[in-house]
C-alpha positions as CSV (number, residue, x, y, z in Angstrom):
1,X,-94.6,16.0,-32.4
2,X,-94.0,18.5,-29.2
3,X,-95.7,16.4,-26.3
4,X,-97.2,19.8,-25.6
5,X,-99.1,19.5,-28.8
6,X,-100.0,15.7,-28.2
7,X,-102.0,17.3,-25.2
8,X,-104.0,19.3,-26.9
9,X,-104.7,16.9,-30.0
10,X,-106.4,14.7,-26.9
11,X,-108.9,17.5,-26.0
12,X,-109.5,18.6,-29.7
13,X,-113.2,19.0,-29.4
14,X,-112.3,21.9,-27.4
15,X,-110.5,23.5,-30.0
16,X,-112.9,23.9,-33.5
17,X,-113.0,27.8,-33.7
18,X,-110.9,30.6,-34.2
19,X,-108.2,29.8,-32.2
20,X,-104.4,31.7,-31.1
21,X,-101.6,29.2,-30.2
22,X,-98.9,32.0,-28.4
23,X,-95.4,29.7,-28.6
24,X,-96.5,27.2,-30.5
25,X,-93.7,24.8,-31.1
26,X,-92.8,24.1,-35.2
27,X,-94.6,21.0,-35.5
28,X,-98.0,19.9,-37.3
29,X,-100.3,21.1,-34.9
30,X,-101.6,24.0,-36.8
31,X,-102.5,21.5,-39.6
32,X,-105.0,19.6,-37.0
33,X,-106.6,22.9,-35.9
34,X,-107.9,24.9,-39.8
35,X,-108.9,27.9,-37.8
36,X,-106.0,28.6,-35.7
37,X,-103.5,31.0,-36.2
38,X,-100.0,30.8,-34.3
39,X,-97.8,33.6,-32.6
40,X,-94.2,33.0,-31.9
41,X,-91.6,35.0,-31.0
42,X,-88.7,32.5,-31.7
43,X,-87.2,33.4,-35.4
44,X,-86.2,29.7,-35.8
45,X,-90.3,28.1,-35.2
46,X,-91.2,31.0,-37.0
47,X,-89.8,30.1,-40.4
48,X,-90.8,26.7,-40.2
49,X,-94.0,28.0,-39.5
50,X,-93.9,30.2,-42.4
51,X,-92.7,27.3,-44.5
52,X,-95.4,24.6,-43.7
53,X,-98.3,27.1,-43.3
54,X,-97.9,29.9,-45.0
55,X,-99.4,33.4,-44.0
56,X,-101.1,31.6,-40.1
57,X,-98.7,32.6,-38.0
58,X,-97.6,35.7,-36.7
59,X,-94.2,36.6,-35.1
60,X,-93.5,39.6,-32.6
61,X,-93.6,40.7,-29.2
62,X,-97.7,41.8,-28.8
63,X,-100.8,39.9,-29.1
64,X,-101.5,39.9,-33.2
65,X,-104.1,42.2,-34.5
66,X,-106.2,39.2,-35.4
67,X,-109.6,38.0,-34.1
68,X,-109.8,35.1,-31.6
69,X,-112.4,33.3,-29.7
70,X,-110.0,31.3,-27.5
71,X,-106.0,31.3,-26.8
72,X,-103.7,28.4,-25.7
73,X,-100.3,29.4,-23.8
74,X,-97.6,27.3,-24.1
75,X,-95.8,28.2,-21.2
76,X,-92.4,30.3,-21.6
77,X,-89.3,29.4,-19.7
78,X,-89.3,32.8,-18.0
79,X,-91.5,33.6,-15.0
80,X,-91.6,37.3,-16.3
81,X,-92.6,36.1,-19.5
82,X,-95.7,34.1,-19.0
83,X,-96.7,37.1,-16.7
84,X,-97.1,39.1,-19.8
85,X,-97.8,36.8,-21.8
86,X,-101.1,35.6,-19.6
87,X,-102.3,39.5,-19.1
88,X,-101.9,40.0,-22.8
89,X,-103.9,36.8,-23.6
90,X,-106.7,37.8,-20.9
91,X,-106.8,41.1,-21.5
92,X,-108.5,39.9,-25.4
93,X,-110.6,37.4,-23.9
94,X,-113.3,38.3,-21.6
95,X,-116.3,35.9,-21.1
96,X,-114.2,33.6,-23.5
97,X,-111.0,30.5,-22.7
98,X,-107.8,30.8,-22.1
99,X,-105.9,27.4,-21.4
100,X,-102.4,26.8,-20.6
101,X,-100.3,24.2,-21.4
102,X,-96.8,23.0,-20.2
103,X,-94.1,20.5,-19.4
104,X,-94.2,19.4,-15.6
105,X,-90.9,20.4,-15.1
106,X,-91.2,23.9,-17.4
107,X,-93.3,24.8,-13.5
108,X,-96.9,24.4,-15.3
109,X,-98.6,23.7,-11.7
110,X,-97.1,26.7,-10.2
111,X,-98.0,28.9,-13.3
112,X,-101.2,27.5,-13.7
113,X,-101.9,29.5,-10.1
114,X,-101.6,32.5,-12.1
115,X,-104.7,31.4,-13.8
116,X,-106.7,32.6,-10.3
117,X,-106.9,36.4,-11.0
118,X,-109.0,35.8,-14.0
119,X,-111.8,33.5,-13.1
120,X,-111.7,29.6,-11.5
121,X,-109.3,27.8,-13.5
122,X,-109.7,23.7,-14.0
123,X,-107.0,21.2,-14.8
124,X,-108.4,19.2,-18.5
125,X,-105.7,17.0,-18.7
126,X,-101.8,15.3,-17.7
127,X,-100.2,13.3,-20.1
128,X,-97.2,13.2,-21.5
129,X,-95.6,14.5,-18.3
130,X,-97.6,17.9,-19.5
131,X,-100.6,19.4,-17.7
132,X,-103.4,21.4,-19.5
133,X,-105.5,23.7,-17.9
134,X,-108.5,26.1,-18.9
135,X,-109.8,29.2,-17.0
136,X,-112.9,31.4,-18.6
137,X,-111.6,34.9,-18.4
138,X,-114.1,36.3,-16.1
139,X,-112.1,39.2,-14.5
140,X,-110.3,40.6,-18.0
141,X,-107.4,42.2,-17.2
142,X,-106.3,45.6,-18.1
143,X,-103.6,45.0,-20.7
144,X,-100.2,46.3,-19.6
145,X,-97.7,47.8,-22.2
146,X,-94.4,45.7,-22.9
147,X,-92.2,48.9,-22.2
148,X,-93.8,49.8,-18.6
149,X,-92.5,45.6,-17.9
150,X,-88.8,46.7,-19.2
151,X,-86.0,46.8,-16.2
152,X,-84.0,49.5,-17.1
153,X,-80.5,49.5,-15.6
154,X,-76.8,51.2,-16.1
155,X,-73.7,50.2,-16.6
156,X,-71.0,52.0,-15.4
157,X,-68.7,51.4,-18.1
158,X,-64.7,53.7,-18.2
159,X,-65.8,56.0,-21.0
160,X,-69.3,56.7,-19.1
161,X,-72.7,54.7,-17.8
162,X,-74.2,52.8,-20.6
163,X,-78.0,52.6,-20.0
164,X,-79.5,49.0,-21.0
165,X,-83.3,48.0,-21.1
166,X,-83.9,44.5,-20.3
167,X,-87.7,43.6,-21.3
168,X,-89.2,40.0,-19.9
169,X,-87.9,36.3,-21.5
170,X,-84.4,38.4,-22.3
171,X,-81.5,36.4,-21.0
172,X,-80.2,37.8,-17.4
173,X,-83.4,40.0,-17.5
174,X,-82.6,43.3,-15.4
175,X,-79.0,42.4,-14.6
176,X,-75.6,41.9,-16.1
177,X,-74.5,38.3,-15.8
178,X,-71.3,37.2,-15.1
179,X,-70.5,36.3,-18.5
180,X,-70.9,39.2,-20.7
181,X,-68.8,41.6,-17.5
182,X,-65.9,39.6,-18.3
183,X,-66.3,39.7,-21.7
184,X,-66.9,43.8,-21.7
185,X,-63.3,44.2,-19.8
186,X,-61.8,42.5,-22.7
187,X,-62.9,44.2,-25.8
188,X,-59.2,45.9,-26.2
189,X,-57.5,46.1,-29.4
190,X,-60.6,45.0,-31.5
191,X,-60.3,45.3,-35.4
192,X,-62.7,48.1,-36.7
193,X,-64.9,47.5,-39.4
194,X,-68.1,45.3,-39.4
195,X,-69.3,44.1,-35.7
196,X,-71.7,41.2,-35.1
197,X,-72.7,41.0,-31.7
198,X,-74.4,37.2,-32.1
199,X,-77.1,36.0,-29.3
200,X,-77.2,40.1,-28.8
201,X,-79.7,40.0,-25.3
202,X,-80.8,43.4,-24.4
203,X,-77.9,44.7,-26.3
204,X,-75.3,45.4,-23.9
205,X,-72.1,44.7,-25.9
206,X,-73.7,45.6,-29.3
207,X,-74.1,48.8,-27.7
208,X,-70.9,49.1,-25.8
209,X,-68.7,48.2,-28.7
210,X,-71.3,51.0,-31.3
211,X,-70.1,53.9,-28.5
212,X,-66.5,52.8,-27.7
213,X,-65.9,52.3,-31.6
214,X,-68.5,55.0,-33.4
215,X,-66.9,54.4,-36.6
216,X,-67.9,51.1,-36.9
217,X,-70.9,49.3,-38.4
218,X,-72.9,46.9,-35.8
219,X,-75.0,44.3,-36.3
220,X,-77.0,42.4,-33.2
221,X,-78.3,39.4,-34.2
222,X,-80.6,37.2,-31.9
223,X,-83.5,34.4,-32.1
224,X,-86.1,35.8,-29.8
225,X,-88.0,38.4,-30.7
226,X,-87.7,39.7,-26.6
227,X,-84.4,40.3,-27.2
228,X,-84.2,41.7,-30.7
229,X,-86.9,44.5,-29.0
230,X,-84.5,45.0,-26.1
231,X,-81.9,45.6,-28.4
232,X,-83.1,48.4,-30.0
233,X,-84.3,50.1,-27.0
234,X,-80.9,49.8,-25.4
235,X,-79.5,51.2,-28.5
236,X,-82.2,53.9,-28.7
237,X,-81.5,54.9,-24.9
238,X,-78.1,55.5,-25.5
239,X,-78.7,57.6,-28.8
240,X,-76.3,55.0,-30.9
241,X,-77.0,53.4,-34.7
242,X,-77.1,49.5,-35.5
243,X,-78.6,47.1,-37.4
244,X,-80.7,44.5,-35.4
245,X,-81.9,40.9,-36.8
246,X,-83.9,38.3,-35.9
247,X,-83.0,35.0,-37.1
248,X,-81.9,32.0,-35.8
249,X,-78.3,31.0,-36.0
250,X,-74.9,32.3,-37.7
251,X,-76.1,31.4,-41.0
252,X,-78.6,34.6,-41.1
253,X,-75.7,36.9,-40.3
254,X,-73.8,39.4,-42.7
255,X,-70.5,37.9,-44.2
256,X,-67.7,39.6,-44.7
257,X,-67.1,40.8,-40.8
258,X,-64.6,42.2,-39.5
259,X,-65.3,40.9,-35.8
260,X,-67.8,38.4,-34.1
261,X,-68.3,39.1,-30.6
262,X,-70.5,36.4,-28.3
263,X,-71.8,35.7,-24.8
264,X,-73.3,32.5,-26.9
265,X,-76.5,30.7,-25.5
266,X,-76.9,27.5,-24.7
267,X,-80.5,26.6,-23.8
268,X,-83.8,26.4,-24.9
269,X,-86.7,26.4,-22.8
270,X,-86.3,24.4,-20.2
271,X,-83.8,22.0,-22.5
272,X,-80.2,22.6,-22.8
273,X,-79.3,22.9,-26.3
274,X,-75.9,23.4,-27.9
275,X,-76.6,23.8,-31.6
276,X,-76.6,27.6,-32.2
277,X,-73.3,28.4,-30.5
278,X,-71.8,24.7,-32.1
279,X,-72.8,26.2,-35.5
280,X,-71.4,29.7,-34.7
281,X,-68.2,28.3,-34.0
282,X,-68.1,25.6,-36.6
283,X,-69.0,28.3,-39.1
284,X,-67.5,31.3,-38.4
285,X,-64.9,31.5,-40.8
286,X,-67.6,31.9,-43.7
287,X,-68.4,34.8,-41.9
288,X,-65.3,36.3,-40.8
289,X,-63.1,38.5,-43.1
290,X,-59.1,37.3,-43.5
291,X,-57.4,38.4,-40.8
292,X,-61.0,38.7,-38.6
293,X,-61.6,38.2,-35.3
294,X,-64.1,35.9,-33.2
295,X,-64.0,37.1,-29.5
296,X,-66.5,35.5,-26.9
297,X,-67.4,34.3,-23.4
298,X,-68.1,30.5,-22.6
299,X,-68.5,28.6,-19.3
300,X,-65.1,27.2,-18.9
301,X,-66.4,23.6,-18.6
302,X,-67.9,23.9,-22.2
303,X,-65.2,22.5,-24.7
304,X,-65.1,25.3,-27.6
305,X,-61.6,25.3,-27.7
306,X,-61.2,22.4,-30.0
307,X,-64.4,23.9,-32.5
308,X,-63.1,27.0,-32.6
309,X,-59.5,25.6,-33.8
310,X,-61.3,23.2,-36.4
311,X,-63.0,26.0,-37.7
312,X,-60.0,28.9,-37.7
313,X,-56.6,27.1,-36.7
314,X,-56.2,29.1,-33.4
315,X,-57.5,29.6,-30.4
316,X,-56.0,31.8,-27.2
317,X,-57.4,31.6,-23.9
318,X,-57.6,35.7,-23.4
319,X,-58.9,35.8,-19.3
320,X,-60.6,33.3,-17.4
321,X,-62.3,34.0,-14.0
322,X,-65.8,33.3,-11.9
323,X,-66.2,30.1,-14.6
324,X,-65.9,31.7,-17.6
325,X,-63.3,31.8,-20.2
326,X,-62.4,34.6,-22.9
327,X,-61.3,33.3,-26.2
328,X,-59.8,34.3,-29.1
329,X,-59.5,33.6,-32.5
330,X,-58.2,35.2,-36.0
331,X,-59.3,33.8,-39.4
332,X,-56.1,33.0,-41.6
């Protein structure tokens, strides 16, 4: 079980109504709490969820329509994040408990600061190197809208500025990392056909490949639900057509593609974890047409090389500069 959990299951007299758990990991906490309902917005937790307690959790990027007498935060990665995610909470929860919980090291102290602007908060508990701390809501905030939080920013791009809207949790919130601008000066001689833009952000090469190639079909395909709402503004800003999934890993993507394109991730939370782009590249040739492309970005001390020739039989080193690497690789 999530240590964040094991927190909470040592204050459970706290937590006998109508409860929502925002981020709750996919463990068996929602079996010790009957009147709880979850909210995630990682496609992954979400179908384990689904699978284990069918019909109590809820998976987006606003507060469910569902009535709650308490909330419990587990504390995003992102700064921006837990910003929204706290007003949202507070702004349903006036004269009523909102508690936080996180991993020392996920910053819960600093965040629990936030906690001020609604009332006096109090720490309950530390354990498990976690804190968990409750504040009644006396100051309700009014709730903001997700889209007033997006950063909207342009990229000017050869064949004209390519608008992109960044909303909070999204990978390189507001900005283009280094990454995915080496990547986007390297999209030449691409195959048309079927695109799959996988760990798809706000969007940015989705979208830049949908305008550069308007005849082809693109799919964007990411875990958090953040980014899968990014994505569709971005594409909606620029006035461009593509599919947009959420789902967790190469295994929920079309087959039968023409191209993969991938700034791939690496983390989760505040945990580095390799599995997604490992399985991408491992698997990539049940996805790929013959004769179809995988094209992607990768920190250069990362060692892809030698998955992505398992997996196709090839491998070219297209550009490598500022620590990052382009590669390249054709399914037989």
């Amino acid at each position: 079980m999530d240590p964040r959990s094991e927190v909470l299951l040592r204050q459970a007299d706290l937590f006998t109504g109508p409860l929502l758990l925002a981020g709750l990991p996919a463990d068996s906490l929602l079996s010790s709490f009957p009147q709880a309902r979850g909210w995630s917005w990682h496609a992954g937790d979400q179908a384990l969820l689904n699978a284990r307690f069918a019909g109590r959790s809820d998976f987006g990027v606003e507060v469910p329509d569902v009535a709650f007498d308490g909330a419990v935060l587990f504390l995003p990665k992102s700064r921006d994040l837990a910003n929204y995610l706290l007003n949202a909470l507070a702004s349903r929860l006036g004269g009523r408990v909102l508690y936080l919980v996180g991993e020392k090291r996920g910053g819960i102290e600093a965040a629990a600061k936030q906690l001020h602007a609604f009332g006096k908060p109090r720490k309950l508990d530390s354990a498990r190197h976690c804190q968990l701390w409750q504040v009644t809501v006396e100051n309700p905030p009014v709730a903001q809208s997700l889209d007033s939080l997006a950063l909207r920013f342009e990229l000017p791009l050869a064949d004209g500025p390519l608008q992109i809207v960044s909303l909070p949790g999204v990978f390189s919130h507001g900005r283009l990392d280094r990454g995915s601008a080496l990547l986007l000066e390297h999209l030449d001689g691409l195959p048309s056909g079927h695109v799959l833009d996988f760990g798809c952000g706000a969007g940015v090469l989705g979208a830049t490949i949908k305008r550069r190639y308007p005849q082809s079909r693109v799919t964007l395909l990411d875990v958090d639900a953040f980014a899968v709402a990014s994505s569709r503004l971005t594409l909606a800003a620029n006035g461009l057509e593509g599919e947009v999934i959420a789902a967790d890993g190469i295994d929920f993507a079309p087959r039968g593609l023409d191209v993969i394109l991938s700034n791939p991730p690496f983390h989760s939370g505040v945990h580095t974890n390799y599995q997604a782009s490992e399985n991408l590249l491992k698997k990539s040739a049940d996805h790929l047409k013959k004769g179809g492309e995988m094209r992607l970005v990768a920190n250069s001390f990362l060692r892809y090389q030698p998955l992505i020739e398992g997996a196709l039989g090839n491998c070219e080193t297209r550009a490598q500069a500022n620590g990052f690497k382009i590669y390249r690789a054709l399914r037989g």
